[in-house]
N, C-alpha and C positions, 0 to 999 in steps of 0.2 A: 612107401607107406601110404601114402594120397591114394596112390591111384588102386589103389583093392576098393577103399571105404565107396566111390559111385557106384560101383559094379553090383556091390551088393543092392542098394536101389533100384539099378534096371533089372538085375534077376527079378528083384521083387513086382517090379509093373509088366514085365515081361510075361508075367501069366495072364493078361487080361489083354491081351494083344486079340483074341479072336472075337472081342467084343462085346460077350456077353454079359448082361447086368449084375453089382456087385451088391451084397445086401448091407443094410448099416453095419453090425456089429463087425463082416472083414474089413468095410471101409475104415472104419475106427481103427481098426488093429494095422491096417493100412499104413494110415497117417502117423500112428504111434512108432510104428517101424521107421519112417522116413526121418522123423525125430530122434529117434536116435540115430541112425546112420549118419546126420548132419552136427550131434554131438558129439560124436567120432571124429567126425571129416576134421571141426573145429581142435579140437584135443591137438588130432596130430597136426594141424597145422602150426598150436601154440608149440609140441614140441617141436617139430623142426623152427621154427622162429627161435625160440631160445641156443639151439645147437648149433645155428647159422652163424648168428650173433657170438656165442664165444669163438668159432672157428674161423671168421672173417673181420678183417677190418671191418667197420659200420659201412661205408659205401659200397665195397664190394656186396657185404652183406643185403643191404638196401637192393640195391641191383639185381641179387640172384633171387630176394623174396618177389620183388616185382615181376623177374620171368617164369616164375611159380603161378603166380596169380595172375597170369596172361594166359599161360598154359592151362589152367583150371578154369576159367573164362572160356574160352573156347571148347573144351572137353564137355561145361554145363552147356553150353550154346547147342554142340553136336547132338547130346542126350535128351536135350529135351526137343530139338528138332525132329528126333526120330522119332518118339514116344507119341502114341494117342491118349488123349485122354481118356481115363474110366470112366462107362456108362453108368 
């Protein structure tokens, strides 16, 4: 479930790769898109946390949301590595 919600972000900056300047009103609609993608990302995070949580003991639990949030750590690290910023 995570890993679809970034993709749709980079499809979205991915059109502005060849550089060209973006006007306010797409910037705007830009940002508003990114916004939501990140109230997605969050949503399913809260669901998988809750379904962890009853499927695992709390340590195991604890543990697997941890190697979640290393894995997603480094996936935002590589995405924004790669990305230029919009002109």
């Amino acid at each position: 479930m995570y890993f679809v919600l970034p993709g749709s972000v980079v499809r979205l900056l991915m059109r502005h790769l060849d550089g060209l300047p973006v006007s306010d009103p797409y910037a705007k609609q830009i940002a508003k898109d990114i916004m939501v993608a990140d109230d997605m990302e969050a949503k399913a995070r809260h669901t998988l946390y809750s379904r962890v949580m009853r499927a695992l003991p709390a340590v195991k639990a604890v543990r697997y949301l941890q190697l979640e949030n290393k894995i997603r750590a480094v996936q935002a690290y590589d995405m924004a590595e790669s990305l230029p910023l919009i002109k």
